[in-house]
C-alpha positions as CSV (number, residue, x, y, z in Angstrom):
1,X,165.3,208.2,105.6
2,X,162.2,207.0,104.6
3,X,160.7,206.7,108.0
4,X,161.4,210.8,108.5
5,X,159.5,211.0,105.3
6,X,156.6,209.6,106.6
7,X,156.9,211.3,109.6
8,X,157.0,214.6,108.2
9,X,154.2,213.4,105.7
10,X,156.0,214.2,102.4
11,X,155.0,212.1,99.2
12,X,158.5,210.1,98.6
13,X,157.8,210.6,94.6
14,X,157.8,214.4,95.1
15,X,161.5,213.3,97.1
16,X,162.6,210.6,94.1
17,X,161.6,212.5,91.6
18,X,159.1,209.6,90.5
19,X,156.4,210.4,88.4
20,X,152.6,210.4,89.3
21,X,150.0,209.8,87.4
22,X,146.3,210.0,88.0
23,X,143.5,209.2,85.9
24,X,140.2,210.7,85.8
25,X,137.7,208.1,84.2
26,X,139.0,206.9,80.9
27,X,139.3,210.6,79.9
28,X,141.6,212.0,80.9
29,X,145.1,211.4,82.6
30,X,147.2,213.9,85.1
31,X,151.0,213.5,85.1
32,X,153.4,215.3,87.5
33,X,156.9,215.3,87.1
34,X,157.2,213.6,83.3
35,X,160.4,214.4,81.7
36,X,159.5,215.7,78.3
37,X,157.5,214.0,75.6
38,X,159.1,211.0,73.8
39,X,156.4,210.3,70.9
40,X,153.3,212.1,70.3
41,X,150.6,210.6,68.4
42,X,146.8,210.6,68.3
43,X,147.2,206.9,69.2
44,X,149.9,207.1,71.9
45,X,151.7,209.7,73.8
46,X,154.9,208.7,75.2
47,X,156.7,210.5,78.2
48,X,160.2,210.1,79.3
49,X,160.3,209.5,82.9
50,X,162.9,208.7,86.0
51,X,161.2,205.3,85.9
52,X,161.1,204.6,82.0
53,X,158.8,205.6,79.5
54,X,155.4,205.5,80.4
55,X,153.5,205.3,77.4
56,X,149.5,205.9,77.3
57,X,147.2,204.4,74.7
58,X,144.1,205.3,73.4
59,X,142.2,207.2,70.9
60,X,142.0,210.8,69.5
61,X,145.2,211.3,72.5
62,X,145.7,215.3,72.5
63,X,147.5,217.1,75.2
64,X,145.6,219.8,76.7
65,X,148.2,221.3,79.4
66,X,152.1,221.2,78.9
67,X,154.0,222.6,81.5
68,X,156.9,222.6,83.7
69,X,154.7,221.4,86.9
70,X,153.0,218.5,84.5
71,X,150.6,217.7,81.4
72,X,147.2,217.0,81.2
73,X,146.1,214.3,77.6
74,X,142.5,214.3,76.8
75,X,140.6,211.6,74.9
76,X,139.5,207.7,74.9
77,X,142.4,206.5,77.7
78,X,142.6,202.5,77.2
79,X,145.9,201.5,78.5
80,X,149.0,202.9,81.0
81,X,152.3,201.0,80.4
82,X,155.7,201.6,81.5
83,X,158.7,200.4,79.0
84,X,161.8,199.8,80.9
85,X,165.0,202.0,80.0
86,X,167.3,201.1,78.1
């Protein structure tokens, strides 16, 4: 399956459901496909995710963008993490 994926040049997290993040300097940080917000803080933002919670540290954390498609967090990015579920 995965070879017709790559054949047919479809991203395999838009497939899994995995979430993708990008990050734009130490700014500001895209994610697609998030599962709601676990925590929220100026500190740390916290995301529930297929993969686990993937937590971003930092300072003065706000979210600029909250939608269905993904959210957008502004502010002094110092750290991407996942913690495992369960």
């Amino acid at each position: 399956m995965l070879e017709k994926l790559k054949q047919a040049d479809i991203p395999q997290e838009l497939v899994f459901g995995w979430p993708r993040s990008v990050l734009v300097g130490d700014e500001k940080v895209i994610v697609e496909q998030h599962q709601g917000i676990y925590a929220c803080t100026e500190r740390e933002i916290v995301l529930k995710t297929l993969c686990g919670l993937l937590v971003i540290t930092g300072q003065h954390l706000s979210l600029s963008r909250y939608d269905r498609d993904g959210l957008v967090v502004l502010g002094k990015i110092e750290k991407l993490s996942y913690r495992p579920k369960g």
